[in-house]
C-alpha positions as semicolon CSV with decimal commas, in nm:
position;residue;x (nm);y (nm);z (nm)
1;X;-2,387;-7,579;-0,633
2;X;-2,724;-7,445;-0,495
3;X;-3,028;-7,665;-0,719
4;X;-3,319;-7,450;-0,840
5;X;-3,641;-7,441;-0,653
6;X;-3,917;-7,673;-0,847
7;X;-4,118;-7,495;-1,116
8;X;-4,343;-7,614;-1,354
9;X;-4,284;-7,513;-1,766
10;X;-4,683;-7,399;-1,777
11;X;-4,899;-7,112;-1,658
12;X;-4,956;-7,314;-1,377
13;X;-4,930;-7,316;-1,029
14;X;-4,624;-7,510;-0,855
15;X;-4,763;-7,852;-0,718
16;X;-4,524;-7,782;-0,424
17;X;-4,379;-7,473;-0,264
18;X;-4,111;-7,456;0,018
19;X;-4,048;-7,079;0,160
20;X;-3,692;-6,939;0,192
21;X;-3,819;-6,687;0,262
22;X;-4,119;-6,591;0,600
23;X;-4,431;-6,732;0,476
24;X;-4,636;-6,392;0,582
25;X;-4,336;-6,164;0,404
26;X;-4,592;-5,977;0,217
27;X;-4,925;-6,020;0,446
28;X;-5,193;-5,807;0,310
29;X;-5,005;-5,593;0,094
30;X;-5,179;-5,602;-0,297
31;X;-4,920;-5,597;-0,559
32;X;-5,049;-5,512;-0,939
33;X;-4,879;-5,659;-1,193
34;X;-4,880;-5,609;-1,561
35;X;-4,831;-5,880;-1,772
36;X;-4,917;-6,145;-1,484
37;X;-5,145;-6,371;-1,676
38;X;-4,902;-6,568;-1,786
39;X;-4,522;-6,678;-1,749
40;X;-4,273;-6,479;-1,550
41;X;-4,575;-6,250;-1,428
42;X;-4,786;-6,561;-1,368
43;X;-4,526;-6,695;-1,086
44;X;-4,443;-6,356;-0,954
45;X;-4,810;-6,344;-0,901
46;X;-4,793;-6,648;-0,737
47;X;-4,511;-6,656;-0,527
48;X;-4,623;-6,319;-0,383
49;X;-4,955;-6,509;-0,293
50;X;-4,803;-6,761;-0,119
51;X;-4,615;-6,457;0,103
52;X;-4,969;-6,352;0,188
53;X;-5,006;-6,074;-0,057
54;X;-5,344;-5,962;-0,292
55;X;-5,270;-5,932;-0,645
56;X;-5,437;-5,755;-0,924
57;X;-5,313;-5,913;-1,260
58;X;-5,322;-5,721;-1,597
59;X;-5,338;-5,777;-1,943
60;X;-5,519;-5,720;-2,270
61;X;-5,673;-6,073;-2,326
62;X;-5,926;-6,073;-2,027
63;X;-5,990;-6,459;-2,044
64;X;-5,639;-6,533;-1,966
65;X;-5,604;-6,323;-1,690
66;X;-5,914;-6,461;-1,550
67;X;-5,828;-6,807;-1,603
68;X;-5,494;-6,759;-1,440
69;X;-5,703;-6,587;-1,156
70;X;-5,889;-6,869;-1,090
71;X;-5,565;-7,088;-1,071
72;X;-5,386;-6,838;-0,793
73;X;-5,624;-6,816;-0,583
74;X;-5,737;-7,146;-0,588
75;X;-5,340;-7,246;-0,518
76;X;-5,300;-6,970;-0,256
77;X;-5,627;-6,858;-0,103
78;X;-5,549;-6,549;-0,191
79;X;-5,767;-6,292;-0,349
80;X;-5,694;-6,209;-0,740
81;X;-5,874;-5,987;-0,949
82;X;-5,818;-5,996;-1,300
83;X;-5,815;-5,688;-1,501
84;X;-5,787;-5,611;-1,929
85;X;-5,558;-5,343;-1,978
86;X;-5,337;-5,212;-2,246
87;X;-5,004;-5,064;-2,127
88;X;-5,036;-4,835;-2,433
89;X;-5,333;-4,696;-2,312
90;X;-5,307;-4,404;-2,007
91;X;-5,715;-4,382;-1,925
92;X;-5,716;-4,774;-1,936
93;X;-5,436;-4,772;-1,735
94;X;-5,662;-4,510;-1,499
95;X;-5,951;-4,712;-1,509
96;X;-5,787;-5,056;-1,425
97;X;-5,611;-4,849;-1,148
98;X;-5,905;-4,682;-0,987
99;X;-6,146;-5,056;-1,034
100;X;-5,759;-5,191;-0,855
101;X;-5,842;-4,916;-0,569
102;X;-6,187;-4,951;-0,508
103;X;-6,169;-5,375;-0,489
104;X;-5,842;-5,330;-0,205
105;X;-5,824;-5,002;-0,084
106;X;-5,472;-4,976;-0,157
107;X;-5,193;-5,073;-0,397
108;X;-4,844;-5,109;-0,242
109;X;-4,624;-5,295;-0,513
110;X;-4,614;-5,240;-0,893
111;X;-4,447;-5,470;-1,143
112;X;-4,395;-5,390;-1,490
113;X;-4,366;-5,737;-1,652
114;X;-4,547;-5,637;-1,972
115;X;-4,345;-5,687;-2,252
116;X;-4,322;-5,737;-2,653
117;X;-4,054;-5,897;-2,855
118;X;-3,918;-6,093;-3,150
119;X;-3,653;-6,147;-3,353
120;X;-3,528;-5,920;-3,628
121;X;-3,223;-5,779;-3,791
122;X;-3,198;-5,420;-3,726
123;X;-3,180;-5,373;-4,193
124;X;-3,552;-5,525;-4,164
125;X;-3,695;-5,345;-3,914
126;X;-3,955;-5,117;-3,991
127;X;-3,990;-4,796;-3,809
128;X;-4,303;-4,895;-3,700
129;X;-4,199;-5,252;-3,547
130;X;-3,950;-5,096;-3,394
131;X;-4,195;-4,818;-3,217
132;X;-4,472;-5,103;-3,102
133;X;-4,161;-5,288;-2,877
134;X;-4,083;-4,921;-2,724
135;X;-4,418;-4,844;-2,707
136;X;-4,539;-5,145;-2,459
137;X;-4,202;-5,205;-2,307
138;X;-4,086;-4,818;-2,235
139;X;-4,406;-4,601;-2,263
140;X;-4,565;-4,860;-2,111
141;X;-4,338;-4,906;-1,756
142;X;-4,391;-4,517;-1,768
143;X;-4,760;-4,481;-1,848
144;X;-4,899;-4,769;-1,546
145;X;-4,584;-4,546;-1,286
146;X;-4,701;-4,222;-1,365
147;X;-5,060;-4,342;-1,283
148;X;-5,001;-4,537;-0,986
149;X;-4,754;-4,243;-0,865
150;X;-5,104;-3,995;-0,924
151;X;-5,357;-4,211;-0,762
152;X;-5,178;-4,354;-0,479
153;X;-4,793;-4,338;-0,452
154;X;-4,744;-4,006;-0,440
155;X;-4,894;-3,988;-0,083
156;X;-4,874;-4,305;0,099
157;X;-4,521;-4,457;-0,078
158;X;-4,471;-4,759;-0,307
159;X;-4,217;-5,038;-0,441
160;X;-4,200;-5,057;-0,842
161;X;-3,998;-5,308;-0,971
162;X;-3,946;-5,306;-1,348
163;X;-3,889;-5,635;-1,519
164;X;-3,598;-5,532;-1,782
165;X;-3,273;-5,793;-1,984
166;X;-2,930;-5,721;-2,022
167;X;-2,950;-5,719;-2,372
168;X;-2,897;-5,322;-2,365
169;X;-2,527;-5,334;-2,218
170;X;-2,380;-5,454;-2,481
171;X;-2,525;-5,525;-2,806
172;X;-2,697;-5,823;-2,961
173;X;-2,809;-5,927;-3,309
174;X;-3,175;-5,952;-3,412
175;X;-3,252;-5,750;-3,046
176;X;-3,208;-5,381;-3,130
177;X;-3,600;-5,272;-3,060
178;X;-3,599;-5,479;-2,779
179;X;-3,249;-5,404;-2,630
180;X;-3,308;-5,053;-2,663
181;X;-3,634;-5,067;-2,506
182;X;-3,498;-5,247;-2,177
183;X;-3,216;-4,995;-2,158
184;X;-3,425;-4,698;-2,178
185;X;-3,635;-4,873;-1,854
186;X;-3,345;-4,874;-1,696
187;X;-3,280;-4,521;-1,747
188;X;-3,634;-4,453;-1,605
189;X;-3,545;-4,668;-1,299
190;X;-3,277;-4,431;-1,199
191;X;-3,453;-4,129;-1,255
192;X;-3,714;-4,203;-1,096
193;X;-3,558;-4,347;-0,820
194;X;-3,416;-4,019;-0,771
195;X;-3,719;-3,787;-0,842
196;X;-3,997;-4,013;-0,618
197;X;-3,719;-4,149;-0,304
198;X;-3,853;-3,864;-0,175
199;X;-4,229;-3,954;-0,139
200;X;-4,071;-4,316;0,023
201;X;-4,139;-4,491;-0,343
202;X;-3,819;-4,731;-0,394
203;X;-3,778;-4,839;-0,767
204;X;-3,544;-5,147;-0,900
205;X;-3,535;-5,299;-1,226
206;X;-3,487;-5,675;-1,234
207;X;-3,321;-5,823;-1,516
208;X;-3,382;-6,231;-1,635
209;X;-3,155;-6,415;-1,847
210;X;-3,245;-6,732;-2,037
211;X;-3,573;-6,845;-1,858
212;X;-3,727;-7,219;-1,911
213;X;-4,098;-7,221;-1,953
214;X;-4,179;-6,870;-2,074
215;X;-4,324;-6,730;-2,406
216;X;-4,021;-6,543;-2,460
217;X;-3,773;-6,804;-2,440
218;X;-3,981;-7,038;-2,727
219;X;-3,973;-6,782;-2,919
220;X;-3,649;-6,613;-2,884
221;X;-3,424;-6,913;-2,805
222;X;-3,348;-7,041;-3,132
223;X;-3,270;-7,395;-3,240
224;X;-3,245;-7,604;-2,921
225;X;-2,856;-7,737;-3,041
226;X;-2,748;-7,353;-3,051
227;X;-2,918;-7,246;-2,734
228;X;-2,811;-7,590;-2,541
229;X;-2,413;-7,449;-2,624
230;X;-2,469;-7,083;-2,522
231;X;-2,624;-7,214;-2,209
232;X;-2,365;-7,444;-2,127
233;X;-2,104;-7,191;-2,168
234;X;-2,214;-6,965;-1,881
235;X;-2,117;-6,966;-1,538
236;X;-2,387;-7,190;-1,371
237;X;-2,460;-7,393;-1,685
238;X;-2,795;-7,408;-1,711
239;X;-3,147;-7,207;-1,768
240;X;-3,301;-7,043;-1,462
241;X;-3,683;-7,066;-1,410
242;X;-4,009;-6,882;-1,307
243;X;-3,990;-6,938;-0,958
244;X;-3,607;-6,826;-0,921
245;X;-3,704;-6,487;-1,074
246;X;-4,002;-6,428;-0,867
247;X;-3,828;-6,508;-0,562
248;X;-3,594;-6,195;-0,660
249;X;-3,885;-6,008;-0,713
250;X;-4,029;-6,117;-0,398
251;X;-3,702;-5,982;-0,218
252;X;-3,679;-5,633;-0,410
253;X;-4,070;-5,603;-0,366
254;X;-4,045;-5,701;0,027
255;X;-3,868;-5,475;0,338
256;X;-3,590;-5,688;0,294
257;X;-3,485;-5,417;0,040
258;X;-3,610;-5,142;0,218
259;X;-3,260;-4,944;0,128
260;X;-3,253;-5,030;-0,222
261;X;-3,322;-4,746;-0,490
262;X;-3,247;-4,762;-0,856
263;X;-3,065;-5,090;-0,860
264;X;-3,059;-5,318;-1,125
265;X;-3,034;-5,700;-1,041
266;X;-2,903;-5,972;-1,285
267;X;-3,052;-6,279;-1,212
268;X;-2,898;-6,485;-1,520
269;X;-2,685;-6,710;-1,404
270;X;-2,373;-6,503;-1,533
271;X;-2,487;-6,521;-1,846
272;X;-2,485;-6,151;-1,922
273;X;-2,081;-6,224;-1,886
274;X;-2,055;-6,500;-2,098
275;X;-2,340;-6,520;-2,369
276;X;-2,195;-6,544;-2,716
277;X;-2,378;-6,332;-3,030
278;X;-2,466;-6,573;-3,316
279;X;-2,352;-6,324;-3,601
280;X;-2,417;-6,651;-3,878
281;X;-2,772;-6,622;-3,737
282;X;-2,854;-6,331;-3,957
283;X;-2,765;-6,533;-4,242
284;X;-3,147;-6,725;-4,157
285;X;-3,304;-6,344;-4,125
286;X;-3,183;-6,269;-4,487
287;X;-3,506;-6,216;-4,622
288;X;-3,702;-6,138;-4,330
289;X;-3,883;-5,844;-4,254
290;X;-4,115;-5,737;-3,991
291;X;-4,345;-5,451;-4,053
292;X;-4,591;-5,406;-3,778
């Protein structure tokens, strides 16, 4: 069975790196990337460095994107520039854009990795709760498109790739706002793979499963016992990490997907297939409510 490439559980950047893939893959393309201050987007940002791409990383605390700046392009020798932005926000999505366009000339790759989440049973969820998760997730992948497809897509071509979950294809306790906020990206990736093929803009939605070292998975994982099982019980028997993911970002980003169009790629391990719902784990939710 194939190991896993090193990764480190921090927002850091790997102490090592061997390419799989050709070290100049991405040379001098500029990728912007929502969310990329810190885990998944963190080593996306990376790992596209290291392939000789620019990066613009964005996200609403500026002193975390600008520390993790600091690290990538001290790691990669790559220029970063750092940028606050709220996904919920269309003319700060604008401005971020046009300060994007005016630093590198040019934005060729956009990844949606901005994301919200948390555990809730679908009896306590307030309307409101529920609305903030479709609001960065959904409205959010569609707000930082639409703006990118307006200021440069639309007439020079682009690669989107929209980080998404399977927990939308099947159903999943405590993940409702969230589930139904990944499947609704997924929508979008279809249509507007369909609607913008046309002006040479390919876009894929990439889908984790269980990922060590992330936000998400500390927070969402439940007790380590429970999650140790579930994980066991998939195909490859164990977590993925950062660096796998990014690497299948790299490829759907890179021309080694040059004929893929509204795709969506599970990289979980098989554990989409496999993953068992904890229905006794509402029991612990009983009197929990979350009113955003």
């Amino acid at each position: 069975m194939a190991q896993p490439p090193p990764d480190v559980r921090e927002d850091d950047c790997l102490l090592e790196y061997r390419h799989l893939f050709c070290p100049d893959l991405l040379r001098d393309k500029v990728a912007f990337i929502t969310g990329g201050g810190s885990g998944i987007g963190f080593r996306i940002a990376e790992i596209f460095m290291r392939h000789g791409c620019h990066t613009v990383i964005a996200s609403r605390s500026l002193p975390r994107v600008s520390m993790a700046a600091r690290k990538l392009a001290a790691a990669t020798g790559q220029r970063c520039l750092p940028l606050s932005l709220d996904v919920r926000a269309p003319l700060a999505i604008m401005a971020a854009v046009e300060q994007a366009l005016k630093e590198f000339g040019k934005i060729d790759i956009l990844i949606n990795c901005a994301a919200g989440n948390f555990l809730c049973p679908a009896s306590a969820l307030s309307s409101n709760a529920f609305k903030t998760v479709m609001d960065i997730d959904t409205l959010g992948t569609f707000n930082v498109s639409r703006v990118l497809y307006e200021k440069f897509f639309h007439d020079h071509g682009g690669v989107i790739v929209n980080i998404t979950a399977t927990l939308g294809t099947r159903g999943q306790v405590l993940q409702v706002h969230a589930g139904s906020a990944k499947a609704a990206v997924d929508a979008m990736t279809r249509h507007l793979a369909v609607e913008w093929g046309p002006q040479n803009i390919r876009i894929n939605s990439l889908a984790p499963g269980p990922i060590s070292g992330t936000e998400g998975f500390r927070r969402l994982g439940g007790p380590q016992a429970s999650m140790r099982a579930k994980v066991l019980a998939s195909p490859l028997q164990r977590l993925g990490n950062k660096t796998e993911i990014a690497h299948s970002a790299l490829f759907l980003a890179s021309p080694l997907a040059s004929y893929v169009t509204g795709a969506l790629l599970v990289v979980d391990g098989g554990a989409w297939l496999t993953f068992p719902n904890d229905i006794q784990s509402l029991a612990d939710f009983s009197s929990f409510s979350a009113k955003l």
